[in-house]
C-alpha positions as CSV (number, residue, x, y, z in Angstrom):
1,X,-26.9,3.2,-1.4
2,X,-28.9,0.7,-0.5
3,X,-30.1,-2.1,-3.2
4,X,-33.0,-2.9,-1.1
5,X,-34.4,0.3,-1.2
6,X,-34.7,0.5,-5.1
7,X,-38.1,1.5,-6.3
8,X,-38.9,-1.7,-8.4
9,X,-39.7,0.2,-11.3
10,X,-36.7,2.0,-11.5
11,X,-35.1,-1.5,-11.3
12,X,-36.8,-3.2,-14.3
13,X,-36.2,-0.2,-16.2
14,X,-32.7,-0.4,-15.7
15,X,-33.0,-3.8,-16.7
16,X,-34.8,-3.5,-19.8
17,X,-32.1,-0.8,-20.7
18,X,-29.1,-2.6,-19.3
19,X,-26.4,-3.8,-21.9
20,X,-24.7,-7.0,-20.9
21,X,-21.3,-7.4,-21.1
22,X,-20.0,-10.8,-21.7
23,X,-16.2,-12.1,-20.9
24,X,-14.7,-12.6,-24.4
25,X,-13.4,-15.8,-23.1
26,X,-16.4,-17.2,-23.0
27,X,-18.0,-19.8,-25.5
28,X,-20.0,-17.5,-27.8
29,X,-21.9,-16.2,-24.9
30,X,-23.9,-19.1,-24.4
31,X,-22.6,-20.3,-21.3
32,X,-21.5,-17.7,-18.8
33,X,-22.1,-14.8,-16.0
34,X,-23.0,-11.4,-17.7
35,X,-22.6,-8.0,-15.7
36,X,-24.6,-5.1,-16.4
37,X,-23.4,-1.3,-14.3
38,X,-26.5,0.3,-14.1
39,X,-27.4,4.0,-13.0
40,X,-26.9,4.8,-9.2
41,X,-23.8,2.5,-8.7
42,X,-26.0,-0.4,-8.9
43,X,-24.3,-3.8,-10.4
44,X,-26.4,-6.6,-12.3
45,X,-25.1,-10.0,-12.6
46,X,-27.4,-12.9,-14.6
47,X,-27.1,-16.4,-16.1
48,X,-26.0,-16.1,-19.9
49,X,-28.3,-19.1,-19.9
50,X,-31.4,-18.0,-18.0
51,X,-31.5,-14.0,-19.2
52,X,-35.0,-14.2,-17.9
53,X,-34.9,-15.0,-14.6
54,X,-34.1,-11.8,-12.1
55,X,-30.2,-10.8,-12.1
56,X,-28.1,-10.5,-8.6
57,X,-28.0,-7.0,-7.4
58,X,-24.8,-5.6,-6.3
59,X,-23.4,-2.0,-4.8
60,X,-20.2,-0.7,-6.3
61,X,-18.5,-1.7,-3.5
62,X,-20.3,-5.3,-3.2
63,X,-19.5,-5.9,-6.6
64,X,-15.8,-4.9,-5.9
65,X,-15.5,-7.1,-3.0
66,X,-16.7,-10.3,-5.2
67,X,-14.6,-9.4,-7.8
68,X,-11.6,-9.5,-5.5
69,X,-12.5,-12.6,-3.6
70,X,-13.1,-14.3,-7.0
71,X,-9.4,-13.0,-7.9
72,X,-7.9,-13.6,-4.4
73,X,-9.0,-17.1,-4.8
74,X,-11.3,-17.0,-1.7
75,X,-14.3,-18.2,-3.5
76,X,-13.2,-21.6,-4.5
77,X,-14.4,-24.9,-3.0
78,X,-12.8,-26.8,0.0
């Protein structure tokens, strides 16, 4: 699959479906990164914050990737 070959329509229908998961460590769901797995292994990530603005698009497999770096450690500054 690839997310740039989504037919935007299909996308914002997703979107307007989507439920949001928040972590339930996080401060009343005000202030976080929510995750939405939408149809066709497709993986939506937005701004708790900013719910308007477009989410970050992920595959399965991209999403898996960041998950693990985030969990390996990888993605932390200098």
């Amino acid at each position: 699959m690839n997310k740039n070959d989504l037919d935007a329509a299909w996308v914002e229908s997703q979107l307007r479906d989507a439920q949001w998961q928040t972590s339930s460590e996080s401060s009343g769901g005000t202030n976080c990164v929510q995750v939405a797995f939408l149809d066709r292994g497709i993986v939506a990530l937005r701004d708790s914050k900013n719910p308007g603005q477009a989410p970050h698009l992920f595959t399965d497999a991209e999403y898996d990737a960041f998950i693990g770096g985030i969990v390996r450690g990888e993605l932390r500054r200098g």
